[in-house]
C-alpha positions as protocol buffer text, in pm:
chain_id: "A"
residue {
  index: 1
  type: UNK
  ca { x: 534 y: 1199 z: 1295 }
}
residue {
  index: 2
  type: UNK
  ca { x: 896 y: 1202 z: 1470 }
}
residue {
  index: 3
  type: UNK
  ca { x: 726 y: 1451 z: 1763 }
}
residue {
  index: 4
  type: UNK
  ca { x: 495 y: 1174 z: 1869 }
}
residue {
  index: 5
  type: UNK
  ca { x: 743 y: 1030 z: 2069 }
}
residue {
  index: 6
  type: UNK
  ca { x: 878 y: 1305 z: 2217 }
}
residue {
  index: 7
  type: UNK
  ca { x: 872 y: 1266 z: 2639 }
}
residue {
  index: 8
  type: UNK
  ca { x: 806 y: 924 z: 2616 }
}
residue {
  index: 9
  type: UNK
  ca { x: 1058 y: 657 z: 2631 }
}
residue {
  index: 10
  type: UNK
  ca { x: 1365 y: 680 z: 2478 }
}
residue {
  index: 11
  type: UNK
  ca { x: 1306 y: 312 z: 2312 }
}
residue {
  index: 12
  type: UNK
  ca { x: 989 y: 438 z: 2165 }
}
residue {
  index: 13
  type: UNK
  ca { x: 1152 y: 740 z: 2019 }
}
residue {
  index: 14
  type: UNK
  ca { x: 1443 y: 528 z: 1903 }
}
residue {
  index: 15
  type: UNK
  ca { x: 1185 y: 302 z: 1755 }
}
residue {
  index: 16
  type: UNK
  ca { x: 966 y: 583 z: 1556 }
}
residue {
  index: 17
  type: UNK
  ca { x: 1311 y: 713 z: 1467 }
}
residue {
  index: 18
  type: UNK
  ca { x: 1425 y: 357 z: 1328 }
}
residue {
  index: 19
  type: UNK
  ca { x: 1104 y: 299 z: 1165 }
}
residue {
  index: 20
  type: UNK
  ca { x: 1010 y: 678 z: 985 }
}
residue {
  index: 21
  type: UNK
  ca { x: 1435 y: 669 z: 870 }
}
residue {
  index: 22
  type: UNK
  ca { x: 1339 y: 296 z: 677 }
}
residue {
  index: 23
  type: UNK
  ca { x: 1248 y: 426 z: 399 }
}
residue {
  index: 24
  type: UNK
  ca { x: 855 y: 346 z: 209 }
}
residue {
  index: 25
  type: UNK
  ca { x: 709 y: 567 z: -36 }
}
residue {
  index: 26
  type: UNK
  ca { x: 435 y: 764 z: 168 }
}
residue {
  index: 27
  type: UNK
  ca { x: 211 y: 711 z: -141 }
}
residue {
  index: 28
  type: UNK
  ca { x: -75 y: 775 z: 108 }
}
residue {
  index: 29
  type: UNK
  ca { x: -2 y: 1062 z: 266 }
}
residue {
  index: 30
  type: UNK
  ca { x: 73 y: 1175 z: -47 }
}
residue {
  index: 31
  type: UNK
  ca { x: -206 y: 1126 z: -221 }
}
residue {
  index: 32
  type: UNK
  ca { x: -421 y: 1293 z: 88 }
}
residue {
  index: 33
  type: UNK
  ca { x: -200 y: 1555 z: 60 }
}
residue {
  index: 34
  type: UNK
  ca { x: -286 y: 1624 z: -290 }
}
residue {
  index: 35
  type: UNK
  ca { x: -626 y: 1566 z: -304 }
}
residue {
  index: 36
  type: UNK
  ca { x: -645 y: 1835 z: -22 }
}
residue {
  index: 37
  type: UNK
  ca { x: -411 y: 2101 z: -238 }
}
residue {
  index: 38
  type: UNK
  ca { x: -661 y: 1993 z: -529 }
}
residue {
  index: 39
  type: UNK
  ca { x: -1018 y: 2031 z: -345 }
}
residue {
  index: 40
  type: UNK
  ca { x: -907 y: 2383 z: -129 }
}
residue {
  index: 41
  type: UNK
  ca { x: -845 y: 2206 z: 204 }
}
residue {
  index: 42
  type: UNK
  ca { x: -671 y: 2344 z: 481 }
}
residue {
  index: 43
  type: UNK
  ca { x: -280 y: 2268 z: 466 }
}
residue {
  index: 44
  type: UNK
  ca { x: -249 y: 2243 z: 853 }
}
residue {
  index: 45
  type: UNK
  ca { x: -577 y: 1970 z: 873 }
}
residue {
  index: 46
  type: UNK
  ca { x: -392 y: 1782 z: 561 }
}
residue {
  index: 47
  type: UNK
  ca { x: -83 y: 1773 z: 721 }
}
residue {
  index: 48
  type: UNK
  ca { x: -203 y: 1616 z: 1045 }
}
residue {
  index: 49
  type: UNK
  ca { x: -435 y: 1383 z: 884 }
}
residue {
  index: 50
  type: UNK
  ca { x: -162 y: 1241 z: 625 }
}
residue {
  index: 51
  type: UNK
  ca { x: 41 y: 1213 z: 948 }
}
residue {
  index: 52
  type: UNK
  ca { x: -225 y: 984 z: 1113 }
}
residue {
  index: 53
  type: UNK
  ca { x: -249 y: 787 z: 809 }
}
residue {
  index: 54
  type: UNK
  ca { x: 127 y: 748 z: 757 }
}
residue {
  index: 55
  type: UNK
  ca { x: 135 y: 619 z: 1105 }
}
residue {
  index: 56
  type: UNK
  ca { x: -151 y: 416 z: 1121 }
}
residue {
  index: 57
  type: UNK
  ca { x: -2 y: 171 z: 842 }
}
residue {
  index: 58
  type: UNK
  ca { x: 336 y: 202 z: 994 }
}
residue {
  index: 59
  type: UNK
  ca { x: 187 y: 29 z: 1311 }
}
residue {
  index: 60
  type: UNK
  ca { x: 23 y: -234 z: 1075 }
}
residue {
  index: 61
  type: UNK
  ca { x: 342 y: -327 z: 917 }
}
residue {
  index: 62
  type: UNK
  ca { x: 502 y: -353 z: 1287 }
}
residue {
  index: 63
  type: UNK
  ca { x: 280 y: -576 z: 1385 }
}
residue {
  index: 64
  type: UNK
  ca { x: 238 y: -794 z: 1008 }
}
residue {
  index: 65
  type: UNK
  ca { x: 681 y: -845 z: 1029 }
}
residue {
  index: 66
  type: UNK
  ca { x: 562 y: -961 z: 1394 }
}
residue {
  index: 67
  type: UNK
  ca { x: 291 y: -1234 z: 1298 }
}
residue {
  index: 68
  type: UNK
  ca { x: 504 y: -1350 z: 942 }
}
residue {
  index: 69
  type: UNK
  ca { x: 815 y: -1381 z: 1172 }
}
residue {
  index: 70
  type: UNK
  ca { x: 997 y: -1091 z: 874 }
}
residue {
  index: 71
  type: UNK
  ca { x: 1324 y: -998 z: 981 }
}
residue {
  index: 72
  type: UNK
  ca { x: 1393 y: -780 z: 712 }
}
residue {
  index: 73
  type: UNK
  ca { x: 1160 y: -506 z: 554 }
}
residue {
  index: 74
  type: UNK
  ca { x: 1284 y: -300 z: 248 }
}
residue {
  index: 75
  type: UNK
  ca { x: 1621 y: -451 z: 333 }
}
residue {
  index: 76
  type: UNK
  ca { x: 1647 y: -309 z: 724 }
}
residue {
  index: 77
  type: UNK
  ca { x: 1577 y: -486 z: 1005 }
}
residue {
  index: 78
  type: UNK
  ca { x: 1233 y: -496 z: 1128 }
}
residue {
  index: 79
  type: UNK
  ca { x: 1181 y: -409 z: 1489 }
}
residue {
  index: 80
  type: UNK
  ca { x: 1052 y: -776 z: 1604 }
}
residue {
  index: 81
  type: UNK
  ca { x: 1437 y: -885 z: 1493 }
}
residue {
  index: 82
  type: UNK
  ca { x: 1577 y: -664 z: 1751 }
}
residue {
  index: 83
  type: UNK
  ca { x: 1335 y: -676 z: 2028 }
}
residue {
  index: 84
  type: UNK
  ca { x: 1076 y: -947 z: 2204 }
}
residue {
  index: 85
  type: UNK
  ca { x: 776 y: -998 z: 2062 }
}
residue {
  index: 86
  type: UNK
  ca { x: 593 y: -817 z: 2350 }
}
residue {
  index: 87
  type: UNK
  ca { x: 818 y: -468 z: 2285 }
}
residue {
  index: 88
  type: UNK
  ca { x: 687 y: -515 z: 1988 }
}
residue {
  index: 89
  type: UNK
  ca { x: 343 y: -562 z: 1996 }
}
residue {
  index: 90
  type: UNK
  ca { x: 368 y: -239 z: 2283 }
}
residue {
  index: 91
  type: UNK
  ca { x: 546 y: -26 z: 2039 }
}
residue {
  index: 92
  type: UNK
  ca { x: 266 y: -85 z: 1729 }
}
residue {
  index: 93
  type: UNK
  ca { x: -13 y: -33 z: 1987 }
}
residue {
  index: 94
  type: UNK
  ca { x: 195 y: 317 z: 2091 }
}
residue {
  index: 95
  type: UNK
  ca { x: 187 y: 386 z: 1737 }
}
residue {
  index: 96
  type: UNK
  ca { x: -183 y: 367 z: 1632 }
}
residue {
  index: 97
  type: UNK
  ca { x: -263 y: 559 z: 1995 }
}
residue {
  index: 98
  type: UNK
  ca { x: -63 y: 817 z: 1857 }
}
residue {
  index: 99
  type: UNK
  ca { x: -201 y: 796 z: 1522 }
}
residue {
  index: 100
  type: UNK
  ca { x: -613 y: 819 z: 1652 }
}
residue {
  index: 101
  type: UNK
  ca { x: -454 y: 1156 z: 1855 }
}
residue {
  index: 102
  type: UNK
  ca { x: -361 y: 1277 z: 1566 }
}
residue {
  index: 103
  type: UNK
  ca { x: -662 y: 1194 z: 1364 }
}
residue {
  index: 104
  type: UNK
  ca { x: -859 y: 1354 z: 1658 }
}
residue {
  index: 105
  type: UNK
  ca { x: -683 y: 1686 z: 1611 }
}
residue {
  index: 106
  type: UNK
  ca { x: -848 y: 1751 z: 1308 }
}
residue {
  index: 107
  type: UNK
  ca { x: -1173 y: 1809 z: 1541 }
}
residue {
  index: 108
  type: UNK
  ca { x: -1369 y: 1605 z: 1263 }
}
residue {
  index: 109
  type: UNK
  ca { x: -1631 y: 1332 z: 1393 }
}
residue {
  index: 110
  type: UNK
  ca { x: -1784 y: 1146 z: 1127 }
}
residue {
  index: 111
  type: UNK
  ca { x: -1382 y: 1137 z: 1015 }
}
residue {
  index: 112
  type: UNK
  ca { x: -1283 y: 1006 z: 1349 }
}
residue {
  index: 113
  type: UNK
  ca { x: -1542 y: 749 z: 1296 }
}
residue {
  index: 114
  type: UNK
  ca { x: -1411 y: 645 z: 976 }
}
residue {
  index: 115
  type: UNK
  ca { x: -1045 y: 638 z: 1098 }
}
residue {
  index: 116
  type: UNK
  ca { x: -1180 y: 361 z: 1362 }
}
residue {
  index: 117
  type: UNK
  ca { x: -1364 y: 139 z: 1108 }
}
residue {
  index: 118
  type: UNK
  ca { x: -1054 y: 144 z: 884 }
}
residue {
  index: 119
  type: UNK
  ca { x: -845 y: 34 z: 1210 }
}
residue {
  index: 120
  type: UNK
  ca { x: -1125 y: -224 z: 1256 }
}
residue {
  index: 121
  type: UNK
  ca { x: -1180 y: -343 z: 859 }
}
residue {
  index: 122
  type: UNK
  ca { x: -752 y: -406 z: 865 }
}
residue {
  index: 123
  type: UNK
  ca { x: -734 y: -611 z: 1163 }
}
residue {
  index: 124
  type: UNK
  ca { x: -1026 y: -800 z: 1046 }
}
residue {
  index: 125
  type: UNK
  ca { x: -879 y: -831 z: 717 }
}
residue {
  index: 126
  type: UNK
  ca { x: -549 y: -950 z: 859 }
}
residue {
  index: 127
  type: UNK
  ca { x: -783 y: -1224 z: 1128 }
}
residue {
  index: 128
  type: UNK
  ca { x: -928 y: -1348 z: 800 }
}
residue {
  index: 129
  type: UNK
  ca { x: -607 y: -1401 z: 616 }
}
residue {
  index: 130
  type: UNK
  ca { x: -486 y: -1564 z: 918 }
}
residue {
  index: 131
  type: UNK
  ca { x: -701 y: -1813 z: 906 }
}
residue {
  index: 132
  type: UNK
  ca { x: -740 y: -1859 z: 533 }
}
residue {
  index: 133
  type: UNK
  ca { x: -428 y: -1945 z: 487 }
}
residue {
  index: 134
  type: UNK
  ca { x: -391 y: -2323 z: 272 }
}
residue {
  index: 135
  type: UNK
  ca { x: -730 y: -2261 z: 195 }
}
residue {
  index: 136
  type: UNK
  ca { x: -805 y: -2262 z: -188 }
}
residue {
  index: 137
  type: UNK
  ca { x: -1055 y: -1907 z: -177 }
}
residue {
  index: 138
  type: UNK
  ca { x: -1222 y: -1761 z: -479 }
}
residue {
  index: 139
  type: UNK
  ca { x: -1228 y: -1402 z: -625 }
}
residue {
  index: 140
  type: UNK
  ca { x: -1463 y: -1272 z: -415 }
}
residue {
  index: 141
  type: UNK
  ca { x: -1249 y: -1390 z: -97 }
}
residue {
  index: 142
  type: UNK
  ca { x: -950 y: -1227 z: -272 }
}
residue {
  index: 143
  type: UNK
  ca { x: -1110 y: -884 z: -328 }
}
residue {
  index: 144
  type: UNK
  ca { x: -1235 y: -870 z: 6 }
}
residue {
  index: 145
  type: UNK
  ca { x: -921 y: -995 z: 162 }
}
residue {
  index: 146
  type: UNK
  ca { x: -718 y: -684 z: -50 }
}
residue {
  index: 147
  type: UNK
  ca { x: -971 y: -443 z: 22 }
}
residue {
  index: 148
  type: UNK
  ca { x: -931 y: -476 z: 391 }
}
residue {
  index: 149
  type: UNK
  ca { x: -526 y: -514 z: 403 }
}
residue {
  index: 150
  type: UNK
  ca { x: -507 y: -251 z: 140 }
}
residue {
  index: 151
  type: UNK
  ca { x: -731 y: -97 z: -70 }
}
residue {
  index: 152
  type: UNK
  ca { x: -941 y: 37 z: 267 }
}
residue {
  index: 153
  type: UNK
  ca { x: -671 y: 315 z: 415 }
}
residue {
  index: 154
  type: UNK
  ca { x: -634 y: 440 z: 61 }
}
residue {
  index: 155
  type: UNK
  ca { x: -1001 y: 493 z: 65 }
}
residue {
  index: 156
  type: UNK
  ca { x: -1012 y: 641 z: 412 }
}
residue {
  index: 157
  type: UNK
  ca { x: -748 y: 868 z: 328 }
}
residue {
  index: 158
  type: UNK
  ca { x: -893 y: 1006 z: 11 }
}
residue {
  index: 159
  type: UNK
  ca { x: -1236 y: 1035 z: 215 }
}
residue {
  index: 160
  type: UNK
  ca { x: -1092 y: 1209 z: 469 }
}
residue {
  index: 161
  type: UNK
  ca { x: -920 y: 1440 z: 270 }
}
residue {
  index: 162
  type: UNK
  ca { x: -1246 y: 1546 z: 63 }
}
residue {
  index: 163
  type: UNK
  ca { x: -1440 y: 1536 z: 406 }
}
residue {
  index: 164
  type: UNK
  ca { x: -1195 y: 1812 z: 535 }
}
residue {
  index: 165
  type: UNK
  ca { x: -1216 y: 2034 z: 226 }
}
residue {
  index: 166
  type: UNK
  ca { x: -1474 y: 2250 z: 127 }
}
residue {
  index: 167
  type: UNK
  ca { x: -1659 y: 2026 z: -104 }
}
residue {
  index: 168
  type: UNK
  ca { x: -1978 y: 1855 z: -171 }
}
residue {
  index: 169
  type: UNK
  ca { x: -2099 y: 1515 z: -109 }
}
residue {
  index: 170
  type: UNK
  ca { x: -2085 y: 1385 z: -446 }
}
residue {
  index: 171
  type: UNK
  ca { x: -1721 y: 1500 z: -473 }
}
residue {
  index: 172
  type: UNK
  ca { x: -1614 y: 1363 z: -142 }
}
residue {
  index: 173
  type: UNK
  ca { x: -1777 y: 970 z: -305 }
}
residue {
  index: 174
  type: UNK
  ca { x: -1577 y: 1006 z: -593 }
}
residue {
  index: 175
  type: UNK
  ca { x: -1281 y: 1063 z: -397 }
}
residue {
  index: 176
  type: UNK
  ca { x: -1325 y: 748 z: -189 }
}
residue {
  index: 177
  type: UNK
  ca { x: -1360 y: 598 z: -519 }
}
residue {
  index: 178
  type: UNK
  ca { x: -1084 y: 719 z: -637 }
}
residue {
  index: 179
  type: UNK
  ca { x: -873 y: 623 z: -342 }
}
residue {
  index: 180
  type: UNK
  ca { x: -1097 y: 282 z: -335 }
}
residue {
  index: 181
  type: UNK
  ca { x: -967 y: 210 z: -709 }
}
residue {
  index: 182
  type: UNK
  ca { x: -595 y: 308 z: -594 }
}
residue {
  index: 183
  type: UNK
  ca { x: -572 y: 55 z: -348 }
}
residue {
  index: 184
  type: UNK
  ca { x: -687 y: -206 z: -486 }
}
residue {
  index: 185
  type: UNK
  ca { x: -489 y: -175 z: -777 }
}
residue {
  index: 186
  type: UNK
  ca { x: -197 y: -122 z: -550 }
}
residue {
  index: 187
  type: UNK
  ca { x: -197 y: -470 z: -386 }
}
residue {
  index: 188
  type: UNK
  ca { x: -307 y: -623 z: -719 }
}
residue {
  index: 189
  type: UNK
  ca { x: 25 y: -511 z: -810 }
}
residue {
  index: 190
  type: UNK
  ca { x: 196 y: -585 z: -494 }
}
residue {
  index: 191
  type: UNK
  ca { x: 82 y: -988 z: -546 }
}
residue {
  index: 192
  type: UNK
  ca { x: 193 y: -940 z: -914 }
}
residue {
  index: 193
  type: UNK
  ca { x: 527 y: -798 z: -797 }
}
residue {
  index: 194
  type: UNK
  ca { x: 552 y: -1104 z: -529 }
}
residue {
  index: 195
  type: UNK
  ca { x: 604 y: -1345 z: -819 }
}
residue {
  index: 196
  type: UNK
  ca { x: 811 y: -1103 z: -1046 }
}
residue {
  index: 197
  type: UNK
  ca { x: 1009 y: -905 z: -852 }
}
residue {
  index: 198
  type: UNK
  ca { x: 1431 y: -929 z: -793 }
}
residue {
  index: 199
  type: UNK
  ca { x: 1481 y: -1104 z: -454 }
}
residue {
  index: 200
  type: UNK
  ca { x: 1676 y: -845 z: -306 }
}
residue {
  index: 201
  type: UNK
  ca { x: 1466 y: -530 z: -390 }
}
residue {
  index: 202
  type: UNK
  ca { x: 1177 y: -710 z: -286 }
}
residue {
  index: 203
  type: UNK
  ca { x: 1372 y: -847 z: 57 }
}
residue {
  index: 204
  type: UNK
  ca { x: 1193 y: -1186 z: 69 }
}
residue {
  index: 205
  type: UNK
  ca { x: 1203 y: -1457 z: -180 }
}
residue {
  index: 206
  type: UNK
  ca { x: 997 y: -1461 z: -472 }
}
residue {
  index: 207
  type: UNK
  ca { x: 673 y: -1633 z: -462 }
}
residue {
  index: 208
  type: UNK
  ca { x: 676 y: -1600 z: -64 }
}
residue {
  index: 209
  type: UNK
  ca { x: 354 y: -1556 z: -57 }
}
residue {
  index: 210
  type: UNK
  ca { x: 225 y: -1868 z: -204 }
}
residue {
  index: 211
  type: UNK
  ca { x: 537 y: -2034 z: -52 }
}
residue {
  index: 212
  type: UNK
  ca { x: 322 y: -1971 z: 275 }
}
residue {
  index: 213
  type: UNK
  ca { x: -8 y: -2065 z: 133 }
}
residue {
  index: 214
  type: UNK
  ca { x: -129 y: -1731 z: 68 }
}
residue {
  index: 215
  type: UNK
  ca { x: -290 y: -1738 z: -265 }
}
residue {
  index: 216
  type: UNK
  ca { x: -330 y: -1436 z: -490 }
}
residue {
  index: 217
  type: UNK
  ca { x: -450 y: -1301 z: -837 }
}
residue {
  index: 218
  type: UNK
  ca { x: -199 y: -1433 z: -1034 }
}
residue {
  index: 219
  type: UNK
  ca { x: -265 y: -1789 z: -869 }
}
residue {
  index: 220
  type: UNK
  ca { x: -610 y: -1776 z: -914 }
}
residue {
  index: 221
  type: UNK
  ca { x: -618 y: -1695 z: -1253 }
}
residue {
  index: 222
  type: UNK
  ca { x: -328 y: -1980 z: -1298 }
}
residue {
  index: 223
  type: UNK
  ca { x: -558 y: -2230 z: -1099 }
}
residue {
  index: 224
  type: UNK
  ca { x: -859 y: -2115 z: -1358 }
}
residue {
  index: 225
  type: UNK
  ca { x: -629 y: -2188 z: -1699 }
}
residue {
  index: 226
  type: UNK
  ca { x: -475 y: -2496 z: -1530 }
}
residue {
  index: 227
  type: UNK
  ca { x: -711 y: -2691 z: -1338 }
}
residue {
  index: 228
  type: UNK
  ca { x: -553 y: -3001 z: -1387 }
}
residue {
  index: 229
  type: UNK
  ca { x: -259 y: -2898 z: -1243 }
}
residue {
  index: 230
  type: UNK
  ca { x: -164 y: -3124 z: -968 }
}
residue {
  index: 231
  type: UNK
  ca { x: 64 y: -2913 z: -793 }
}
residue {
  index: 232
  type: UNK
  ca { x: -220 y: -2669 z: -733 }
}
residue {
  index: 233
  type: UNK
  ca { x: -363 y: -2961 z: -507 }
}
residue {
  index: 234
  type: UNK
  ca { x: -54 y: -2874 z: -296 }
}
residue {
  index: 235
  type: UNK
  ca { x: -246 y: -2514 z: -136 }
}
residue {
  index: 236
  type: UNK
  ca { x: -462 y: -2678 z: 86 }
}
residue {
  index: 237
  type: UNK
  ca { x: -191 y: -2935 z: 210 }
}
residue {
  index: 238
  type: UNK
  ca { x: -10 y: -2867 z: 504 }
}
residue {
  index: 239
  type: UNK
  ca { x: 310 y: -3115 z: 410 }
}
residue {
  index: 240
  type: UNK
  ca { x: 635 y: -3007 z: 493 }
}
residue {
  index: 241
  type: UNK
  ca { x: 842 y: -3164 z: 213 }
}
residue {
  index: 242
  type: UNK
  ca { x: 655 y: -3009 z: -43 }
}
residue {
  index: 243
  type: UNK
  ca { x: 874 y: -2727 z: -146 }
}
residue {
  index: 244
  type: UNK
  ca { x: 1030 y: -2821 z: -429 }
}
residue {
  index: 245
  type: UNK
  ca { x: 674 y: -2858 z: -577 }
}
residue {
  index: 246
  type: UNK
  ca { x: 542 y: -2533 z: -446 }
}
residue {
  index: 247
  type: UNK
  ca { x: 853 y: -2353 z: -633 }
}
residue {
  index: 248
  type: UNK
  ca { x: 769 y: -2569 z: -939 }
}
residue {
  index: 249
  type: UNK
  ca { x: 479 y: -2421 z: -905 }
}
residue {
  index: 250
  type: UNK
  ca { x: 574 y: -2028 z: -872 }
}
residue {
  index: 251
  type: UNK
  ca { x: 736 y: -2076 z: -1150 }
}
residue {
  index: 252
  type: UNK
  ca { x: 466 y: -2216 z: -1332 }
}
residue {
  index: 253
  type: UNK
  ca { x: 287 y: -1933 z: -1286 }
}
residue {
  index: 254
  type: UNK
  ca { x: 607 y: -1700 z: -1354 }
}
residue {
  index: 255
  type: UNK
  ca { x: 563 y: -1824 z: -1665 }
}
residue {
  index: 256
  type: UNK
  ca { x: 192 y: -1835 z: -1770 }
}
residue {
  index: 257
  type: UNK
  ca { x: -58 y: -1570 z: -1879 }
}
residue {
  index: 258
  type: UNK
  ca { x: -167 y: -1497 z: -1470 }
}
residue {
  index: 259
  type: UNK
  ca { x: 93 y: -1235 z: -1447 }
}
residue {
  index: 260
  type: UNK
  ca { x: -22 y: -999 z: -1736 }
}
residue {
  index: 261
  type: UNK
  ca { x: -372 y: -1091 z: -1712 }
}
residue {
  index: 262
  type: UNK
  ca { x: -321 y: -988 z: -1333 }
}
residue {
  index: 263
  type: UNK
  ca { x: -184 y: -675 z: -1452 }
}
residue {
  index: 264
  type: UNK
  ca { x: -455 y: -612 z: -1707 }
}
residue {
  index: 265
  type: UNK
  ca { x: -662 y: -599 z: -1417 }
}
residue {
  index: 266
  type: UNK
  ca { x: -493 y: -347 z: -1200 }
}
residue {
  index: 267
  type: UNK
  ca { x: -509 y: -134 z: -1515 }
}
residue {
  index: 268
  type: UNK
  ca { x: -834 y: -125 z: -1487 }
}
residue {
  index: 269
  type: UNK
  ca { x: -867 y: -33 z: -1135 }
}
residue {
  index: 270
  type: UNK
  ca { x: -623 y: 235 z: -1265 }
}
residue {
  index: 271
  type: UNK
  ca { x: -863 y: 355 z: -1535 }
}
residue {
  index: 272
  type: UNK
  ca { x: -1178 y: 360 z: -1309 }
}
residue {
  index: 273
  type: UNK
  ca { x: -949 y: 599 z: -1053 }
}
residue {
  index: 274
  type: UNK
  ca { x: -853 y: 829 z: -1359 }
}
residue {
  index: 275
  type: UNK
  ca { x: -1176 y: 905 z: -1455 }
}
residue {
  index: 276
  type: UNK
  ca { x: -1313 y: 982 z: -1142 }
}
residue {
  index: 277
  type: UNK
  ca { x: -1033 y: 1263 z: -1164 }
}
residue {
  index: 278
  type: UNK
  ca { x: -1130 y: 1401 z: -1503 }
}
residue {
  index: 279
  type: UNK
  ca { x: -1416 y: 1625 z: -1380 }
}
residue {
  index: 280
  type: UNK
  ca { x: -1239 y: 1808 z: -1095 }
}
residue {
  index: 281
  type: UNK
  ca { x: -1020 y: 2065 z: -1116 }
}
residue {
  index: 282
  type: UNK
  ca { x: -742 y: 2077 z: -1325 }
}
residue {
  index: 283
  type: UNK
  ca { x: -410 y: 2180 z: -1270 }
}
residue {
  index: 284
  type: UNK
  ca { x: -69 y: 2061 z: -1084 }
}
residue {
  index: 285
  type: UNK
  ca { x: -250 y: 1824 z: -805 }
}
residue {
  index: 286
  type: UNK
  ca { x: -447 y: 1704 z: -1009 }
}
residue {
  index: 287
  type: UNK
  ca { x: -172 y: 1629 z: -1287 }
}
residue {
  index: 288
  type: UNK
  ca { x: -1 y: 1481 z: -992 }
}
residue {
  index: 289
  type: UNK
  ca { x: -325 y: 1265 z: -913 }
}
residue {
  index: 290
  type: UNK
  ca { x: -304 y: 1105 z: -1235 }
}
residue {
  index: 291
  type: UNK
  ca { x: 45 y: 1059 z: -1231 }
}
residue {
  index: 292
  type: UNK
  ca { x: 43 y: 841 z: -891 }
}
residue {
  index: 293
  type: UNK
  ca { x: -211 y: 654 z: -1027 }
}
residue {
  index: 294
  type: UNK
  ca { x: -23 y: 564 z: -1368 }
}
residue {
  index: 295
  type: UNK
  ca { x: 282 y: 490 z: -1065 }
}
residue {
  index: 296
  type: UNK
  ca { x: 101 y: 209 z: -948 }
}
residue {
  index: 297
  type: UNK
  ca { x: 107 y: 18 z: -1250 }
}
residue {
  index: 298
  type: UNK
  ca { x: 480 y: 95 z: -1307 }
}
residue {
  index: 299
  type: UNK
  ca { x: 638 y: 13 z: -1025 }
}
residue {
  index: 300
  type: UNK
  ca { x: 938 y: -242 z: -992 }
}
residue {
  index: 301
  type: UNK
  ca { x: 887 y: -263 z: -637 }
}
């Protein structure tokens, strides 16, 4: 990932540098990686493709800090803090370039193909939330919205690392699946961890997103206990004094049933994803499958 800016600029490279040296858990890459050790894949296509991945989201977060106005991400600055918003932008558009190159190197079409939807599914996902936003949406809103931010470049990547293994149809599907049921239960847990996470692990303040009229699992199932609520009326306003409410709120929620029963959910997704894995090989990988997973549902952060 760090050669991709090598004999360009020496802000790009400083850039990739800053951005790669941030931290993140590669739980993508990883998990192509693995599925590709599992299934027989080549190591050199596996390694290139978890690269594209790993790259590809890193553009998306440089250019989500950009759009929420973050100046901090896992507790370092973000890029947009340090340079104008049109560096920016340039430097996230140099980043998925070199990510599709990447991608391409793996001399796979139909996973080229796929690699481009994904690109195409986020930034749609990302237009939609845009413009949702204060809008009281329902479930089916919410999975689609986490399926395209999230739940879609897990599913890519455990597509693409069947696709480039010596496997069969039906075991490259139940790797998407498996990848499909990852991601979604990541962000599930992500929105989860927005309400109940420490303030300075999470580096924003808790209940930001609601804060900013995003609404999420745990407020929907709040808003479906507590109807009557007249705070929730608050979502759809666009009044600036209303903070103190909207943190009464959060912490309303904090405190009800939403949180597990948002949990209980991701569980599920976590189930679904571990027995997709129970037919296929067994051994290390796929102990290591099952044990990223379990992560998903355990993490603090």
């Amino acid at each position: 990932m760090r050669a991709q800016a090598d004999n360009h600029h020496p802000e790009l490279r400083a850039a990739l540098e800053h951005l790669l040296s941030s931290g993140g858990k590669r739980i993508r890459p990883a998990m192509g990686l693995l599925i590709g050790r599992m299934l027989g894949g080549d190591t050199d296509l596996m390694i290139k493709m978890a690269a594209a991945v790993e790259l590809l989201h890193t553009a998306t977060l440089v250019h989500d800090d950009l759009i929420d106005g973050a100046l901090l991400r896992r507790g370092i600055p973000t890029l947009n803090s340090r340079w104008s918003s049109a560096a920016t932008v340039l430097t996230g558009d140099f980043i998925f370039a070199r990510a599709a190159r990447l991608a391409a190197e793996t001399d796979h079409l139909s996973l080229m193909r796929f690699f481009a939807e994904t690109l195409a599914t986020i930034a749609n996902g990302e237009i939609t939330q845009f413009f949702s936003s204060r809008v009281l949406i329902g479930r089916e809103d919410y999975y689609n919205r986490i399926y395209a931010k999230t739940a879609s470049l897990f599913e890519m990547t455990a597509r693409a690392a069947a696709m480039l293994s010596p496997v069969n149809d039906a075991t490259v599907e139940a790797m998407r699946n498996y990848g499909y049921q990852v991601g979604m239960a990541f962000q599930i847990v992500d929105d989860i961890l927005d309400f109940t996470g420490e303030q300075a692990r999470m580096g924003k303040p808790v209940g930001s997103d609601l804060l900013h009229g995003l609404v999420t699992l745990p407020t929907l199932y709040y808003i479906e206990s507590h109807p009557d609520d007249p705070d929730i009326r608050l979502l759809a306003e666009d009044d600036h004094d209303k903070e103190k409410r909207m943190v009464q709120l959060v912490e309303a929620i904090r405190a009800s049933q939403a949180i597990p029963q948002s949990m209980h959910e991701a569980k599920q997704y976590v189930e679904r994803a571990l027995q997709l894995l129970s037919s296929h090989h067994p051994g290390k990988n796929h102990s290591a499958l099952e044990d990223l997973a379990k992560y998903i549902v355990d993490r603090q952060m």
